[in-house]
C-alpha positions, 0 to 999 in steps of 0.5 A: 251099349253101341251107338247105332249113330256111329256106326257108318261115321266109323266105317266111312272112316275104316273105308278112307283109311284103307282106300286112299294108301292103297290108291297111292300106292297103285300109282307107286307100282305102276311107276315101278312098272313103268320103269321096269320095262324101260329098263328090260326094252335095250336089253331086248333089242341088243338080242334082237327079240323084236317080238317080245320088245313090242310087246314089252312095249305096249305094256310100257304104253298101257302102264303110260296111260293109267299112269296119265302120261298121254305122250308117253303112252303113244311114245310106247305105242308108236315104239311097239309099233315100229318093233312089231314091224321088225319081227314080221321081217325079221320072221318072214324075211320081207322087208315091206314099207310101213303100210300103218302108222300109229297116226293113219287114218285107219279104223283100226289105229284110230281105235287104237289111239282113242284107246291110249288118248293119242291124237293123229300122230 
């Protein structure tokens, strides 16, 4: 006969041995990522795609953040930032001086910050 007593110590155990290898094995992908995209950004500023470089980026930056790398999320960001800004002048053919930073005092930056745990850069 089944021991109704059991039952939830086994499945509490099912949980943990399932739950835990995929946990670490999130933060394993997202250090691959992470690195995948460090190495593809080079690539895309030698063909001068600036647009995709940011956004590879802000990827960069996102998978920084989940990973607790707070420094290098805004590294990325600010990067991502800096790229944007050469594809609008690269696109438009105007050269404008940089009227946001990442670490303006902007609505829109600090929201942008406090997404990614930056502080006034």
């Amino acid at each position: 006969m089944l021991n109704f007593v059991k039952v939830p110590v086994v499945l509490a155990a099912v949980l943990l041995y399932t739950y835990v290898p995929m946990v670490s094995g999130q933060s394993s992908l997202d250090r691959k990522l992470a690195t995948a995209l460090e190495d593809s950004l080079p690539q895309l500023v030698m063909a001068e795609d600036h647009r995709a470089a940011s956004n590879v980026a802000m990827q960069l930056a996102y998978v920084r953040s989940h990973l607790g790398d707070t420094v290098g999320a805004c590294a990325a960001l600010e990067q991502s930032l800096e790229f944007y800004r050469k594809s609008i002048a690269t696109e438009s053919g105007l050269y404008e001086p940089a009227l946001s930073r990442v670490g303006d005092d902007s609505d829109g930056m600090a929201m942008v910050r406090a997404k990614f745990g930056c502080g006034r850069i």
